[in-house]
N, C-alpha and C positions, 0 to 999 in steps of 0.2 A: 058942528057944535061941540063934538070932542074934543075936548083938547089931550093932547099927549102925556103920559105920566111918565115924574121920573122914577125909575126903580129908585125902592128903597134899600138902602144898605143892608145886608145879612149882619143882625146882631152875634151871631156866635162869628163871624169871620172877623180877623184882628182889622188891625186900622189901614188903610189904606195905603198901599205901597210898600208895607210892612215886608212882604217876600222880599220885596229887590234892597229891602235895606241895606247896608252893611254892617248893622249894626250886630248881628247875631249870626257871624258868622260861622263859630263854631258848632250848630246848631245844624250844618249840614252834614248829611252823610259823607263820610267817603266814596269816592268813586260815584258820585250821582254828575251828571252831565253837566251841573251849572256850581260846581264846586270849584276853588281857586285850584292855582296850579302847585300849591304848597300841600294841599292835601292831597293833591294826586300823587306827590313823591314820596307819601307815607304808605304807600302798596307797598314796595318791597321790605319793609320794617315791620308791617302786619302780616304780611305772609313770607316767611321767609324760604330759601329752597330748604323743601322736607329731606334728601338725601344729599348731601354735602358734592362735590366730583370725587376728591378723595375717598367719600365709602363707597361712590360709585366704581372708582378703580378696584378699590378691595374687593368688592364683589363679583365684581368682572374677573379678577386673577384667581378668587375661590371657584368659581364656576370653571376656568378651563384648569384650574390645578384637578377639580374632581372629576371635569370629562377626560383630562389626561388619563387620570389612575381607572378612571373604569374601561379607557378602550384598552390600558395595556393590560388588562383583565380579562377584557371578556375577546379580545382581538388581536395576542400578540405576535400573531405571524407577520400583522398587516408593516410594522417596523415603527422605529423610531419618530421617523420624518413623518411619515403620515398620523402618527399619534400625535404627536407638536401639531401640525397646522390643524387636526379638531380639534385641539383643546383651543388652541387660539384664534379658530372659530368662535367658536361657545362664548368667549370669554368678551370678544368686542360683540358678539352677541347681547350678551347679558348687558354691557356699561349701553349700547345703541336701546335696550329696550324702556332700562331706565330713565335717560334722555328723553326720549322719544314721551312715555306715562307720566313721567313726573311736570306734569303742569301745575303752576302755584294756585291750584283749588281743588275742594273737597275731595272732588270725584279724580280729580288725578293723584291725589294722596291715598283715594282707598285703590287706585289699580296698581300704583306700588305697592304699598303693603303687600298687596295680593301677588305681586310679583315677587315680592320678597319672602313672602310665604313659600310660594312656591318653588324658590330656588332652595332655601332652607329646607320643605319637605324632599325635596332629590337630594340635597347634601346628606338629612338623615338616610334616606334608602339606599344611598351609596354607601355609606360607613357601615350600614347593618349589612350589604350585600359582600363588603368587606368582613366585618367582624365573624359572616356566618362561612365564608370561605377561611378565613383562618381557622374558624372550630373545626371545621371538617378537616383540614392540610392538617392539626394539629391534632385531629381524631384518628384518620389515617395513618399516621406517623406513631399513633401509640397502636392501634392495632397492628401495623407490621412491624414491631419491637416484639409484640407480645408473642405473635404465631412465630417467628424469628426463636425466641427465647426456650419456647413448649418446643417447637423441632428437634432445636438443641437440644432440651430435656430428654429428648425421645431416642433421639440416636445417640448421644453419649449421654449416657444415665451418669449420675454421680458414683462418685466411688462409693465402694460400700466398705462398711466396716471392717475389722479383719475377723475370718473366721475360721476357728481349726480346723486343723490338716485332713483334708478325705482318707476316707480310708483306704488301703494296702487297694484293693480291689478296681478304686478310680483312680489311682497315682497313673500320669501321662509315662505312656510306654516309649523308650527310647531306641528298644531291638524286637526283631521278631521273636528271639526268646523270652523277652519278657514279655511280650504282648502272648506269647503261646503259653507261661507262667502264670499269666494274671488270668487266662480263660481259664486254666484248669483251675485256679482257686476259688472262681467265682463257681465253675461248674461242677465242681465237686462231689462225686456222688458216695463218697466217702468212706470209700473202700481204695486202700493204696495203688495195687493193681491199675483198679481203674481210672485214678486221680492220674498215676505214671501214663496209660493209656490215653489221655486227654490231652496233655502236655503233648506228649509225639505229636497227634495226630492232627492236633492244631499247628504243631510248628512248621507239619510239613504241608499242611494248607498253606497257612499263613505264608509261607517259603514260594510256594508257587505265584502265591497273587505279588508275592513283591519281585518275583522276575516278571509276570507282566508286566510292569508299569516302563521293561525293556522291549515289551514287543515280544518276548521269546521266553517261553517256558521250559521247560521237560523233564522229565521220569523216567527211568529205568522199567524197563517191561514194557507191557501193553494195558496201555488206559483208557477200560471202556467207559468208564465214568464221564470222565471228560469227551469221550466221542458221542454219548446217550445227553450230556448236559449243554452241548453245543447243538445238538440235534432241537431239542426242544426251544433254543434259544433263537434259531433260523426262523428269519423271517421273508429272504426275497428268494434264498435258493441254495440246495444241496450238488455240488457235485463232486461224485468220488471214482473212486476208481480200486480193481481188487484186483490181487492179482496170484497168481499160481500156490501163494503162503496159505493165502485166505481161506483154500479150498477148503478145508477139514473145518472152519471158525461159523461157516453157515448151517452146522447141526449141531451149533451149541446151542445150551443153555442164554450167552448176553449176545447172540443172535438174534434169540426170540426177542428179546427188550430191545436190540438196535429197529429189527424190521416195525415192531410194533411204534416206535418212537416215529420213523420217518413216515409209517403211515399215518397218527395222527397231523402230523406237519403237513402232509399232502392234504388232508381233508382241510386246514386251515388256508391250502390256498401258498403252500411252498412248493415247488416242482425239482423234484432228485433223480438224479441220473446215475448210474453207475454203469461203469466200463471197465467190462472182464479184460483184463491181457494175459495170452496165455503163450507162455512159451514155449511149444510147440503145436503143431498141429495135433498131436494123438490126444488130446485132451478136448475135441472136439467131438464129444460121445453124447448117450442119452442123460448121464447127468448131470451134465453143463445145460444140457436142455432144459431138463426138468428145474435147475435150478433159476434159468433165466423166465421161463412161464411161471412158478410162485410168486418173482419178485414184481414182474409185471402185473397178474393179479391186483398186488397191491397200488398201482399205478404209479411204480417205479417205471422209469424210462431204460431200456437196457442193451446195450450194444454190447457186441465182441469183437478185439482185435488179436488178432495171431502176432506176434512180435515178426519172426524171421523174413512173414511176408509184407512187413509196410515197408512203405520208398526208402527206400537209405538216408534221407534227412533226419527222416523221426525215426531212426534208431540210436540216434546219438545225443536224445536226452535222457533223464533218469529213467528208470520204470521202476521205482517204490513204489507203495503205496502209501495215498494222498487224497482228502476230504477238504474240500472248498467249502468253507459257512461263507453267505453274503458275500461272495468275493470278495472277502476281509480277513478270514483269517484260516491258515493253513492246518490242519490235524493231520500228521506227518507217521509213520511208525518206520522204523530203521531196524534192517537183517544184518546179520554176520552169514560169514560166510557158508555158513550150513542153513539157512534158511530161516534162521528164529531169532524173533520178534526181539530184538535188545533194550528198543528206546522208544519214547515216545512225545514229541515235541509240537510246540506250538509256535506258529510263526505269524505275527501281524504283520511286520514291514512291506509296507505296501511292494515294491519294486518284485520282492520274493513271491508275495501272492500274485501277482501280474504275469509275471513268468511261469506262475502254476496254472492256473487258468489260461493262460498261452497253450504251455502244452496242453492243456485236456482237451481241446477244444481242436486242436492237431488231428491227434488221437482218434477224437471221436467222428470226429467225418471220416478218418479212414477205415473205421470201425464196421461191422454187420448187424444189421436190424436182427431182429427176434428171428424174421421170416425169410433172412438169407438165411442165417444161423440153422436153420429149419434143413432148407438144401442143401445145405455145406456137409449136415452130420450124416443126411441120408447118404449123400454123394461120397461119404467117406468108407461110410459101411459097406456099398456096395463096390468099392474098393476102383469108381471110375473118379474120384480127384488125385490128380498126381500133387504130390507134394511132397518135401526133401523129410523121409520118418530119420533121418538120422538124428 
């Protein structure tokens, strides 16, 4: 008994068929699925490409011009060629990303930008990583001017002003007389005499040390000074040698000051030898004894050689007497024919101390310990050494 109802019409819906009209067409969305084909071709005019190709090149050649300059920065060993193909890495890099992000909607507009920030944010930190390498190349470059400039300062001072003439006393000395002139002026104890006395006696210092600078000094007489001042000055070793002049020089007065000197030296750790040569046997009594026991006391080392009896070879070097300092430098004294001391010389040159120490050292092996020297003098007394007394 029911019968079917027709629906009734929706009053708020429009008239019937009214969608598919075509009367209002404008009235459709863009891009809605049942839009003509005239509005679909308004997409590319409503969204158009957000980065052009051309800023996309520009960006792409920004990006490998600033990976070029950073690797030849921060990696210039690696070379040219290899710096080229990463920058032009980077560079189709960069145009491939923007391609790739830049789709014509929203979210592809904000991942460029964001791309493009980000290329922008490494352009700045390249230029500031730049800008702070040039501070520093340009910091460095004033600091070594500076310590450059103070050096200079330091070892060649500026000139100085002009300032009056020093006086008489520091005027540069041109001769040892005037250098022995200007001591006694300065030294002056102001008595004539003694002013005269001052002059001498520096000129004939002063005279001596400027024949050192030949190697070769010397004096007239006998200079214990110079034998007492080379003594003290010894520091690896003394060796001397005395001989038959000497004999009466060992109960002086600068005896006492020679032994005393060489024994300090000894206690410091110098070792001195002397070696009597006597020319003949009859000088082989108790007071060559006795005089060889005192020296040894002191821990003097002391041998004796009789001249007539060593080998025939070592008779046919000198037998002066001769003081070896350091096997460096020779203390020489020179006899005239009557036996007195005329001269007294100093000899460096090595070749001349070599050949002195040559002979000593002859000499002294063929020489007598203390303790032959001991049975030689008894054996003489008792008159059982044969020996030529002539």
């Amino acid at each position: 008994m029911s019968t079917a109802q027709t629906p009734q019409p929706d009053d708020t819906a429009g008239p019937p068929g009214a969608v598919d009209t075509p009367e209002h067409p404008a009235e459709r969305t863009a891009g809605t699925p049942g839009a003509p084909d005239s509005t679909r071709s308004a997409g590319p005019a409503e969204h158009p490409d957000p980065v052009p190709w051309r800023r996309r090149l520009l960006v792409g050649l920004a990006a490998g011009l600033l990976a070029w300059g950073l690797a030849a920065l921060l990696s210039p060993e690696d070379g040219a060629v290899r710096q080229l193909g990463a920058a032009a890495l980077v560079a189709v890099a960069a145009v491939a990303v923007q391609h790739l992000v830049l789709v014509p909607d929203r979210a592809a507009e904000e991942r460029a930008r964001r791309a493009e920030s980000l290329l922008a944010e490494t352009a700045d930190t390249v230029r500031g990583g730049l800008r702070r390498y040039d501070e520093l190349r340009h910091g460095l470059t004033r600091h070594t001017e500076d310590m450059k400039q103070l050096v200079e300062t330091r070892l060649v001072p500026p000139p100085r002003p002009a300032e009056p003439e020093p006086p008489a006393s520091l005027v540069r000395i041109g001769s040892v007389s005037d250098l022995a002139a200007n001591f006694a002026e300065v030294l002056s104890p102001g008595v004539p005499i003694l002013s005269t006395f001052v002059r001498l006696e520096m000129q004939r210092v002063i005279g001596h040390l400027s024949d050192l600078t030949t190697l070769t000094a010397e004096c007239p007489g006998e200079n214990h000074d110079w034998m007492l001042t080379l003594t003290r000055a010894a520091e690896k070793s003394i060796c001397a040698t005395s001989t038959s002049v000497d004999r009466t020089f060992w109960n002086s007065e600068p005896a006492s000051r020679y032994l005393h000197a060489q024994a300090e030296a000894i206690e410091q750790g110098v070792p001195v030898r002397r070696l009597f040569l006597l020319e003949s046997a009859r000088e082989l009594d108790d007071r060559l004894l006795r005089l060889c026991e005192e020296q040894e006391v002191l821990h003097i080392e002391v041998r004796v050689a009789v001249l007539p009896e060593l080998p025939p070879h070592l008779l046919r070097g000198t037998t002066n007497d001769f003081i070896v300092y350091d096997e460096a430098v020779s203390f020489e004294i020179d006899q005239d024919l009557r036996d007195v001391n005329i001269r007294t010389r100093l000899i460096a040159r090595q070749d001349h101390v070599h050949d002195r120490m040559k002979r000593f050292r002859e000499l002294w092996e063929a020489g007598m310990s203390l303790r032959e020297l001991e049975v030689r003098v008894d054996d003489e007394e008792d008159g059982t050494w044969m020996v030529d007394r002539g």
